[in-house]
Structures are given as structure tokens and as C-alpha cells.
PASEBA-1860 file (N, C-alpha, C; in nm, 3 decimals):
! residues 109
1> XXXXXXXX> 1.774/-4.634/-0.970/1.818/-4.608/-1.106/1.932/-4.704/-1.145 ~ 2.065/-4.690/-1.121/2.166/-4.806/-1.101/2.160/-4.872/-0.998 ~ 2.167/-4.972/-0.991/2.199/-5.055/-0.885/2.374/-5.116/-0.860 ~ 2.420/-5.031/-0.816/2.591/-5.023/-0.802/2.615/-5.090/-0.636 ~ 2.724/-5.135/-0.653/2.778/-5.192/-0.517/2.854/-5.088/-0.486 ~ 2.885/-5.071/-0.297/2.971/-4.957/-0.292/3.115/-4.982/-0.409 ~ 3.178/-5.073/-0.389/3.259/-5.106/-0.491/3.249/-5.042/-0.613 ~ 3.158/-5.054/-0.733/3.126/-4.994/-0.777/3.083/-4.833/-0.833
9> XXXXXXXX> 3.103/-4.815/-0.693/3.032/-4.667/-0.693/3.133/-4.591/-0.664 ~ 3.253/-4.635/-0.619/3.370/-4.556/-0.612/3.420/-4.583/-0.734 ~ 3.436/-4.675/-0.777/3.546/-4.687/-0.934/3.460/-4.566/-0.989 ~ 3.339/-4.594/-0.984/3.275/-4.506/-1.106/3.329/-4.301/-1.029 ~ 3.342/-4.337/-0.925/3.324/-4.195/-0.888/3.467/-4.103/-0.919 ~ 3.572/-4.217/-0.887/3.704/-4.238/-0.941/3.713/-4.167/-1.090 ~ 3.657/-4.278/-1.173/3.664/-4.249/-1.338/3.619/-4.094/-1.389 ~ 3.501/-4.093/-1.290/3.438/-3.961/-1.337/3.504/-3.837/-1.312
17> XXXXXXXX> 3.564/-3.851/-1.178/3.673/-3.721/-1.126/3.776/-3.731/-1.169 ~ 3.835/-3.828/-1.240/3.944/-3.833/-1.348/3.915/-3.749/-1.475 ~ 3.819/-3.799/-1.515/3.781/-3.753/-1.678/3.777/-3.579/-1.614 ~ 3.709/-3.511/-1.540/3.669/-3.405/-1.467/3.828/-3.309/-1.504 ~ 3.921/-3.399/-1.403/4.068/-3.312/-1.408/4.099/-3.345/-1.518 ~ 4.059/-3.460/-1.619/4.144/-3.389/-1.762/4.096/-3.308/-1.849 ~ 3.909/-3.272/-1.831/3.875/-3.181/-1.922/3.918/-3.040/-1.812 ~ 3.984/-3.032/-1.754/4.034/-2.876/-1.670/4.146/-2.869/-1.706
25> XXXXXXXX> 4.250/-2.976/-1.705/4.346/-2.942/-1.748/4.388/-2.902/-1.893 ~ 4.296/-2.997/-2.005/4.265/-2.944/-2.126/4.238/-2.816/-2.126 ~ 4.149/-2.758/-2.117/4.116/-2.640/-2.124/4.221/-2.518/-2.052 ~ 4.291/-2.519/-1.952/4.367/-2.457/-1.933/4.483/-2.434/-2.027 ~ 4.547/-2.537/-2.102/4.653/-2.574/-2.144/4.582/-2.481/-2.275 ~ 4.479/-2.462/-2.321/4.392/-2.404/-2.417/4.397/-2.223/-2.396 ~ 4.369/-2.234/-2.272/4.362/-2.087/-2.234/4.511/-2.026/-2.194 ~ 4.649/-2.078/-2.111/4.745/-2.050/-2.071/4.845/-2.077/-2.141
33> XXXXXXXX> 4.923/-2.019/-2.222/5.031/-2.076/-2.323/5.163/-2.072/-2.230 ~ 5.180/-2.070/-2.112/5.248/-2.083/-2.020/5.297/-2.233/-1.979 ~ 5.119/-2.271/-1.920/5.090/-2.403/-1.912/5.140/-2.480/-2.012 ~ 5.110/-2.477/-2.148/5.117/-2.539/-2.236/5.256/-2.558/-2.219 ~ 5.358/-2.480/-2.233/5.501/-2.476/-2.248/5.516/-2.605/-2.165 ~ 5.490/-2.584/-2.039/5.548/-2.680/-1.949/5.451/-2.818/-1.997 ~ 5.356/-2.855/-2.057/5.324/-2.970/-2.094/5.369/-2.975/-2.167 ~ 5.356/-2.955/-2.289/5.428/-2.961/-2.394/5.562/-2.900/-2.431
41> XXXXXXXX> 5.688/-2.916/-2.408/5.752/-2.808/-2.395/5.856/-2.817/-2.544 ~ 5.895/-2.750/-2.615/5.885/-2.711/-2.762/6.014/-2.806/-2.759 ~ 6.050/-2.863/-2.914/6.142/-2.936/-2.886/6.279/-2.850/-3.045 ~ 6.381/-2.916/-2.987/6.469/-2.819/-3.096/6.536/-2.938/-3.126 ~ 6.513/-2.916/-3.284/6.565/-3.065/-3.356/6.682/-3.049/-3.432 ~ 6.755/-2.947/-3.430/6.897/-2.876/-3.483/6.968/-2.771/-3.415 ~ 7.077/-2.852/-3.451/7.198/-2.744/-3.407/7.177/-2.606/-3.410 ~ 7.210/-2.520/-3.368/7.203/-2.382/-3.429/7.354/-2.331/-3.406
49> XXXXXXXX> 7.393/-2.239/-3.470/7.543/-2.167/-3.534/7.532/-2.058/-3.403 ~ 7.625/-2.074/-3.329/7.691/-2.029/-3.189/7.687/-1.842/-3.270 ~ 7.769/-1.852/-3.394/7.781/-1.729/-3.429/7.684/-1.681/-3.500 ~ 7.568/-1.714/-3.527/7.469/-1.657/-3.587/7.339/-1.623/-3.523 ~ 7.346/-1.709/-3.375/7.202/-1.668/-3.306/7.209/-1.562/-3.271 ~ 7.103/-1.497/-3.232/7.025/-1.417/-3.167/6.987/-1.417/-3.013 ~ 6.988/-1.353/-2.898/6.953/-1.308/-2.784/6.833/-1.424/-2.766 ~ 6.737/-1.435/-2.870/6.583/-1.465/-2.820/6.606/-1.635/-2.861
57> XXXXXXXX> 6.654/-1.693/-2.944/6.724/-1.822/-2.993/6.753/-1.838/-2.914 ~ 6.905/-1.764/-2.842/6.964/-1.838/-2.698/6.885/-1.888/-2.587 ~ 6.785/-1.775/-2.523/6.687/-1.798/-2.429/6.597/-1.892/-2.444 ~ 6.563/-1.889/-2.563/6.463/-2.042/-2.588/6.494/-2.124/-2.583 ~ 6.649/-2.164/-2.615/6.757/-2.276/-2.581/6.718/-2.356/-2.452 ~ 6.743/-2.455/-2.388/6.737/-2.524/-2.277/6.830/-2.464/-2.201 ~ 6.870/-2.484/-2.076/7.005/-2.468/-2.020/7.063/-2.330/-1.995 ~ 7.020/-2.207/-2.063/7.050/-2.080/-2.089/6.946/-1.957/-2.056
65> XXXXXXXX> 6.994/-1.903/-1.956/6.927/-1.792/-1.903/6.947/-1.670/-1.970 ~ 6.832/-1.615/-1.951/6.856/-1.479/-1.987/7.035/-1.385/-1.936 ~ 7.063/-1.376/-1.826/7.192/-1.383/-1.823/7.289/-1.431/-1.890 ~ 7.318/-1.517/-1.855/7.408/-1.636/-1.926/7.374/-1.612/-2.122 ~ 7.292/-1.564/-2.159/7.260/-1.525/-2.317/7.342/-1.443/-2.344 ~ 7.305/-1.347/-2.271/7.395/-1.181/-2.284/7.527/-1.185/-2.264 ~ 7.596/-1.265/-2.170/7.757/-1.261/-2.166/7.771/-1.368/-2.253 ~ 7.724/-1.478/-2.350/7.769/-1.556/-2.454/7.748/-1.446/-2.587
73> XXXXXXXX> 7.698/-1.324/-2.551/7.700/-1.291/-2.709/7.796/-1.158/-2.663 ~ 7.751/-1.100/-2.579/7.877/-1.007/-2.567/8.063/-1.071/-2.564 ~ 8.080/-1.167/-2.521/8.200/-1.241/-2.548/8.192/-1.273/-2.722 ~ 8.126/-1.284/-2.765/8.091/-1.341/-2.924/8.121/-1.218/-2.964 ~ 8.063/-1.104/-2.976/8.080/-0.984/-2.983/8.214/-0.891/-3.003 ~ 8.278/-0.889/-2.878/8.386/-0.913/-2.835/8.532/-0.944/-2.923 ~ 8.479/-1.054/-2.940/8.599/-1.126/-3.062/8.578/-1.140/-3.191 ~ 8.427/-1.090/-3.236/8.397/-1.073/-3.371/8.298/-1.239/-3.389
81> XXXXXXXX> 8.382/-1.304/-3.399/8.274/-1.492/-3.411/8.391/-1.563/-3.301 ~ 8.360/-1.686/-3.242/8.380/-1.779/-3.227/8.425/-1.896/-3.325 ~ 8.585/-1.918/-3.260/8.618/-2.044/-3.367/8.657/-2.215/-3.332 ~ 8.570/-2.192/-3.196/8.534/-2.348/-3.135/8.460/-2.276/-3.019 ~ 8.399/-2.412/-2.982/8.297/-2.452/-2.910/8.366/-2.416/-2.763 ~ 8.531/-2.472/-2.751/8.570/-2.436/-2.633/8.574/-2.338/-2.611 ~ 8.582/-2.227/-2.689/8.627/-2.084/-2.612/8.461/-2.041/-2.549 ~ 8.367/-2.114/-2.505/8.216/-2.127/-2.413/8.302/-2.118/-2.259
89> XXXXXXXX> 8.372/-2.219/-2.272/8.427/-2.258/-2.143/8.501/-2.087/-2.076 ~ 8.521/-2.016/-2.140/8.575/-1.846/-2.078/8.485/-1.788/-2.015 ~ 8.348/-1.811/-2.098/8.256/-1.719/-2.034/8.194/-1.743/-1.894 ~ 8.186/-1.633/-1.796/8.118/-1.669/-1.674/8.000/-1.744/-1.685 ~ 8.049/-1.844/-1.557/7.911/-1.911/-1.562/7.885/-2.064/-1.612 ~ 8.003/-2.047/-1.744/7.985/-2.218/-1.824/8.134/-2.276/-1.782 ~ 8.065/-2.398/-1.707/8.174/-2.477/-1.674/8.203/-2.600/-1.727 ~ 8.264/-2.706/-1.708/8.207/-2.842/-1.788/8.077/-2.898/-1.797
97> XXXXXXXX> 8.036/-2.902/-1.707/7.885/-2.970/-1.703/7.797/-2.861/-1.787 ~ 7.780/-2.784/-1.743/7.700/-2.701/-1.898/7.763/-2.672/-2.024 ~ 7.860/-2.669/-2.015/7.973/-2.675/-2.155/7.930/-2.828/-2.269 ~ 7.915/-2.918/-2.125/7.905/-3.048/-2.205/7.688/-3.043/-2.263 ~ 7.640/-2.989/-2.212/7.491/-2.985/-2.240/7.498/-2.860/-2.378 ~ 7.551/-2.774/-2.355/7.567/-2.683/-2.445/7.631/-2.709/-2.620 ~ 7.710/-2.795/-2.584/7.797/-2.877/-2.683/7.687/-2.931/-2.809 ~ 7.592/-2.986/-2.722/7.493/-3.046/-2.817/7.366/-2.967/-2.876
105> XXXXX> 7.381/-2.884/-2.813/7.287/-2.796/-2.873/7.322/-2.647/-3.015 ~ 7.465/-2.645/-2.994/7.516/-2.564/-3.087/7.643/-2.614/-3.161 ~ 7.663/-2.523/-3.240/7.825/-2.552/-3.316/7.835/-2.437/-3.416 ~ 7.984/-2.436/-3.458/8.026/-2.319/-3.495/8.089/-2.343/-3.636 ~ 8.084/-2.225/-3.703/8.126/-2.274/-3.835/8.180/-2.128/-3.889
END
């Protein structure tokens, strides 16, 4: 039917078990919105107001655990709003290096 060289017959076998794992992985990414997250993973193109989020905002945040959510709003809480970015640095848990990742993702007003 073809007349392929072994050469040949591996590229092709190659190409074909390629195309194979990307229509599986397609389709998963289709069926698992899990998956998807981690391929695609959602992107946040604005600041959001330290004193106005929400529990479920925070967690979707990068960098911020479910933990770490709950003692940034109970400290928020606490003092009524936040009137800089530094008073992050009190709460358990945020030190400079996440203070400085955190920085860019929120602000206060």
C-alpha cells in the first residue's frame, strides 16, 4: 500500500501518536474544568481594592490561600478598612516576598 522506509515509518508513527495525545488532551481539557484551569489558567488584568474584596476574589487571587484569605479579611475586619498596603505585612503569614507579589495585585483606596 505505502511504500515507506523504516525511516519513514517512524516519523509517520511519531506524527500520528502526537496528533493522538493532542486530540486526548483536547478533549479532556473539554470534559475537566480543573484541567483546563491549569492549561489555561485565568488571567487578572486589574488591581482589585484590598478593602472591597470578597473571601472568593481573594482565593482566586494567585499567591493566596484559602487561609491566608481569612486572616487578610478578618484583620481588614478588625480595623474597619485598610489605609496602606503595608499594614499586609501584620498579618500572619505575609512577609516581604509575598508582600512584594501581593503589592501588585491589589491597592487600597
Amino acid at each position: 500500500m505505502f511504500n515507506f522506509t523504516p525511516e519513514e515509518r517512524k516519523v509517520t508513527l511519531f506524527l500520528l501518536g502526537l496528533a493522538f495525545c493532542g486530540l486526548v488532551l483536547n478533549n479532556l481539557v473539554k470534559v475537566n474544568c480543573r484541567i483546563e484551569s491549569m492549561v489555561y489558567p485565568p488571567m487578572q488584568l486589574a488591581k482589585l481594592n484590598l478593602n472591597k474584596v470578597n473571601l472568593t476574589e481573594l482565593v482566586e487571587t494567585k499567591c493566596v490561600s484559602m487561609e491566608l484569605a481569612q486572616r487578610i479579611l478578618e484583620y481588614r475586619n478588625a480595623r474597619k478598612e485598610l489605609s496602606s498596603l503595608e499594614e499586609l505585612k501584620e498579618v500572619k503569614g505575609i512577609g516581604e516576598q509575598r508582600y512584594g507579589k501581593l503589592k501588585e495585585l491589589f491597592f487600597v483606596e
